[in-house]
C-alpha positions in Angstrom: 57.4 -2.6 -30.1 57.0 0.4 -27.5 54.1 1.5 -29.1 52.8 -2.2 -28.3 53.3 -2.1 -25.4 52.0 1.0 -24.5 48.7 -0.1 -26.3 48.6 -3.4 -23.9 49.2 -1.6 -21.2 46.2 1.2 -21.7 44.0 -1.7 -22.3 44.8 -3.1 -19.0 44.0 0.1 -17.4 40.6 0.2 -19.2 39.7 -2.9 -18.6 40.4 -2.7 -14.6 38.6 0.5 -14.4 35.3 -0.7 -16.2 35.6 -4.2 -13.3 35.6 -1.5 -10.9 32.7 0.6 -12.2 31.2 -2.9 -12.3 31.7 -4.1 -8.8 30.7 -1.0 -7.7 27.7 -0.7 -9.2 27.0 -4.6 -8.2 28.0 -3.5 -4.6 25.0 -1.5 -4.1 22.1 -1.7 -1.5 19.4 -3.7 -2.9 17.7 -0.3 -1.2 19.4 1.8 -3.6 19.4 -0.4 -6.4 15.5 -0.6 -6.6 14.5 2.7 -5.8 16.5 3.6 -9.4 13.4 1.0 -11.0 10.2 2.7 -11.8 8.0 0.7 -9.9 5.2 -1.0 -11.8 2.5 -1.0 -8.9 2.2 1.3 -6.2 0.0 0.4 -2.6 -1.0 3.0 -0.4 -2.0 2.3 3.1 -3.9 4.3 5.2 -4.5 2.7 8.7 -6.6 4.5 11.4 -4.3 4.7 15.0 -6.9 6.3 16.9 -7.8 5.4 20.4 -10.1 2.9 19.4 -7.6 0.7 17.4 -6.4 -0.1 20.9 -7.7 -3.7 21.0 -6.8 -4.7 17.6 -3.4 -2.6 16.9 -1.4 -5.5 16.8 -3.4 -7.6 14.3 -3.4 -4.6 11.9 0.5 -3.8 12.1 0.7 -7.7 11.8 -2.0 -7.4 8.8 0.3 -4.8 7.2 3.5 -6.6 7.3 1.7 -9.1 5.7 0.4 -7.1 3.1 3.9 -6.4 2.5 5.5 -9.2 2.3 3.1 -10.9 -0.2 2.4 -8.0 -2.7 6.3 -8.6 -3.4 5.6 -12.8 -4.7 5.4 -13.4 -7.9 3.2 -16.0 -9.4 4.6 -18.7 -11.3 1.6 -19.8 -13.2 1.7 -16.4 -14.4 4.6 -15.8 -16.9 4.7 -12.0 -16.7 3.9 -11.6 -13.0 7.5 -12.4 -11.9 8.8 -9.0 -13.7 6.0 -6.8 -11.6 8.1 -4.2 -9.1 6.4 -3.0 -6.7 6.2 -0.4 -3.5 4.3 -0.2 -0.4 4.1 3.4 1.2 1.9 2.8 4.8 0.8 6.6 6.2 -1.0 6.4 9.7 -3.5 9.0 10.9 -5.3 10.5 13.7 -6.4 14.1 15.4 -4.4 15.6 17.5 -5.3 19.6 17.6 -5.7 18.7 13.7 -4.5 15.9 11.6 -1.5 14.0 12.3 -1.0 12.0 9.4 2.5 10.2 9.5 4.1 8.5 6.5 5.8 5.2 8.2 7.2 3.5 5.3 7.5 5.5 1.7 7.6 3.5 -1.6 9.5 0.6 -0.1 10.2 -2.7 -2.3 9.1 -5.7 -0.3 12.5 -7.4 -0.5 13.6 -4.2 2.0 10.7 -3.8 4.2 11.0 -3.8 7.8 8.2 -4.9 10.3 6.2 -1.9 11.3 5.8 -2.2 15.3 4.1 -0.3 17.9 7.5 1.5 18.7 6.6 3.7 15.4 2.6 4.3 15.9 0.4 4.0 18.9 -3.3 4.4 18.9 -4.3 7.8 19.8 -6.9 10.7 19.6 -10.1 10.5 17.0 -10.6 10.3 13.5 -10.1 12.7 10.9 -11.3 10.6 7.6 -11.6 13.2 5.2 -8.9 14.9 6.1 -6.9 11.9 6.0 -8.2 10.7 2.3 -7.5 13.9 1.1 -3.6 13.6 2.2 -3.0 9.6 0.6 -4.5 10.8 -2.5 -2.2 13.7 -2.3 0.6 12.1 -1.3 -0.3 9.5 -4.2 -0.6 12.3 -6.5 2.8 13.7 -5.9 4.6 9.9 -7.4 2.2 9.6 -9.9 2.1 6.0 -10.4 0.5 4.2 -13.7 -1.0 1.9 -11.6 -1.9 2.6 -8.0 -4.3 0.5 -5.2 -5.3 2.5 -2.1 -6.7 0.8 0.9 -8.4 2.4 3.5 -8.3 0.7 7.2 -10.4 2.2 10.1 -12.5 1.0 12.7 -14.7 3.8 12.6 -16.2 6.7 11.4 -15.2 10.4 10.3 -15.6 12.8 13.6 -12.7 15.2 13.6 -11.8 16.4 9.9 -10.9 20.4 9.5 -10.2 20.7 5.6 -12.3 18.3 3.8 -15.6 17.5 3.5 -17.6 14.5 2.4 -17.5 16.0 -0.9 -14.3 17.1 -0.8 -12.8 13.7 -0.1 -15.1 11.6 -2.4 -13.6 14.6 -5.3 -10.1 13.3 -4.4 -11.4 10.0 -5.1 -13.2 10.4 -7.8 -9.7 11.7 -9.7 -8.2 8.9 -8.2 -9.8 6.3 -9.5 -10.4 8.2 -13.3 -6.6 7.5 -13.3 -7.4 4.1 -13.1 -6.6 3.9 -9.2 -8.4 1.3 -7.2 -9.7 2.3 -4.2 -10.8 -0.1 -0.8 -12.4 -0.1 2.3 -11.4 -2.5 5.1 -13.7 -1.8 8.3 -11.8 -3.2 11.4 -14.0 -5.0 13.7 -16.5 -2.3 11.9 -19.7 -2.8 9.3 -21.1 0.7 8.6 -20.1 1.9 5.6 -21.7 4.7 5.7 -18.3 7.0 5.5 -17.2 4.8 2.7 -20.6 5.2 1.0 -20.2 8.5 1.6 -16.8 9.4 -0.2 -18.2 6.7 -3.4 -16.8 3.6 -2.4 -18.5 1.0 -4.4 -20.1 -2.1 -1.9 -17.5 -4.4 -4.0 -15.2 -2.6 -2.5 -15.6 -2.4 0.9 -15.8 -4.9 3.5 -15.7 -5.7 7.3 -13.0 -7.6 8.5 -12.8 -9.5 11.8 -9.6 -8.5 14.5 -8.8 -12.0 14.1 -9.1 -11.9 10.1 -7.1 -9.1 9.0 -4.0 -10.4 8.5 -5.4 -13.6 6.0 -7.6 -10.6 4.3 -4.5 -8.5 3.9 -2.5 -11.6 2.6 -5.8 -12.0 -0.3 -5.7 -8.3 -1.1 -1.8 -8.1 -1.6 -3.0 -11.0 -4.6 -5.6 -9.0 -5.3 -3.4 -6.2 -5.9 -0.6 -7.7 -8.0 -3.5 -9.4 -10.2 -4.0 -5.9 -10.9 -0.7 -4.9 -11.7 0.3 -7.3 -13.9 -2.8 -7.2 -16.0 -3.4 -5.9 -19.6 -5.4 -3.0 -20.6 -7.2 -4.6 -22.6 -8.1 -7.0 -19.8 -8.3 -5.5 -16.6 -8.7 -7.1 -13.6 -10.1 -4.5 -10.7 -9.7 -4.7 -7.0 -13.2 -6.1 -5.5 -13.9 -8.7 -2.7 -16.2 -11.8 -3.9 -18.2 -13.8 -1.2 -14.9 -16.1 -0.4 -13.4 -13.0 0.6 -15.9 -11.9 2.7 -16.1 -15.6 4.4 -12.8 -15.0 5.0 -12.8 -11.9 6.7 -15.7 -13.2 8.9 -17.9 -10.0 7.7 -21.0 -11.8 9.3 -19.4 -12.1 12.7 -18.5 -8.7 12.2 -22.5 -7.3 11.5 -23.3 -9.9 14.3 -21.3 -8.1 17.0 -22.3 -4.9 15.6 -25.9 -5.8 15.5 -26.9 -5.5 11.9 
C-alpha cells in the first residue's frame, strides 16, 4: 500500500511540473516566441533620410508602417498563405563624414512591430547609394534567408559613396538575386532611374511613386511580397509592378513634375 502511495504521489509531482513547464513556455512574449520560428520570408528596407526626404518623410515612415503591417495578413483564398512567417528588418541611410547606415527595426514579425516615427530617423546629409546597397545585401547575407525581397526607397541619386562603386553594388546584387532574392526600386517623388539602371535593376522593377502614393504602393508591394513567399518552385511568382501598379503610384504625375 506504501509503495502505492508513493507511486501516486510521484505522479502528482510529475504531472505539476510538466503544467508548469507548460505555462511557462505558453507565458512567453509573442516577441520571444517568434523569433524561435525560422521565418519563411524576409523584407529588407532600405529608405533614403537624406536632406531631401524632408518634404515627404512622413509619408514614407507612414508608407513603411504599412508595409509592415500588411506583409503579416494572410490570404484566405489562399490555403497555404496563412502558415507564411514573416520579418521586416527597415535600415535607414545617409552621409555623414561617411555612411551612416542605421538598422531601425531587425527581423521583426508584424504582430510586434512598432510604428517607426521621426523620433528614430530624421532627414539629414546626402546620399551614399552604393555604399548603402552594399550594407542591406550584407546585412541580408549575414541571416541568410531562403526567400528574401529587398526594396530600395530614395528620392535621388548616388552622390556621396566611399566603398562601392556602380559595379561594386550591382555585384552585391547580382549575388542577391542568383539566391533567388527580389530586388526593387521605389523612386520618391523621383523618375530617373538611372542609379537603378546602373546597379541592374530591371524597368519591372523599378518605379516612381508619388509623396502622396507611397503608402497604397507600399500596402500592393507587401502583397506582392507574400505572393512571393508563399509560392512554389515550381511556380514562381517574382516581385515586378504591372501598369495598375504604376497607375497607382501616379508614376506619370511623377515624370510630369520631373519633366520627362
Amino acid at each position: 500500500m506504501r509503495k502505492l502511495l508513493l507511486a501516486a504521489m510521484a505522479l502528482t509531482v510529475s504531472i505539476s511540473v510538466a503544467s508548469n513547464v507548460q505555462a511557462q513556455s505558453m507565458a512567453q512574449s509573442p516577441a520571444r516566441v517568434q523569433a524561435q520560428v525560422r521565418a519563411d520570408l524576409n523584407t529588407y528596407i532600405l529608405l533614403d533620410r537624406t536632406g531631401s526626404m524632408s518634404s515627404m518623410w512622413a509619408e514614407a515612415l507612414s508608407s513603411v508602417n504599412a508595409y509592415a503591417e500588411n506583409v503579416g495578413k494572410s490570404d484566405p483564398s489562399k490555403p497555404f498563405d496563412r502558415h507564411l512567417n514573416t520579418r521586416v528588418t527597415l535600415a535607414v541611410f545617409d552621409a555623414q563624414d561617411g555612411l551612416q547606415f542605421n538598422v531601425l527595426r531587425d527581423k521583426v514579425a508584424p504582430l510586434n512591430w512598432q510604428d517607426v516615427t521621426n523620433a528614430e530617423a530624421s532627414p539629414r546629409g546626402m546620399t551614399p547609394l552604393y555604399d548603402a546597397i552594399g550594407q542591406i545585401i550584407a546585412t541580408a547575407s549575414k541571416d541568410n534567408p531562403k526567400k528574401a525581397v529587398i526594396v530600395i526607397m530614395t528620392d535621388g541619386q548616388e552622390n556621396a559613396s566611399r566603398e562601392l562603386t556602380q559595379k561594386s553594388a550591382r555585384a552585391a546584387l547580382d549575388a542577391a538575386k542568383k539566391r533567388g532574392w527580389e530586388v526593387v526600386f521605389l523612386g520618391a517623388d523621383f523618375s530617373n532611374f538611372s542609379d537603378a539602371d546602373g546597379v541592374g535593376i530591371e524597368r519591372t522593377k523599378s518605379m516612381a511613386v508619388d509623396k502622396s502614393a507611397l503608402g497604397e504602393t507600399m500596402q500592393r508591394l507587401a502583397k506582392k511580397s507574400r505572393d512571393y513567399g508563399v509560392a512554389a518552385p515550381a511556380a514562381p511568382a517574382p516581385v515586378t509592378f504591372d501598369a495598375e501598379d504604376r497607375a497607382a503610384a501616379k508614376e506619370e504625375v511623377v515624370k510630369q513634375k520631373q519633366g520627362q
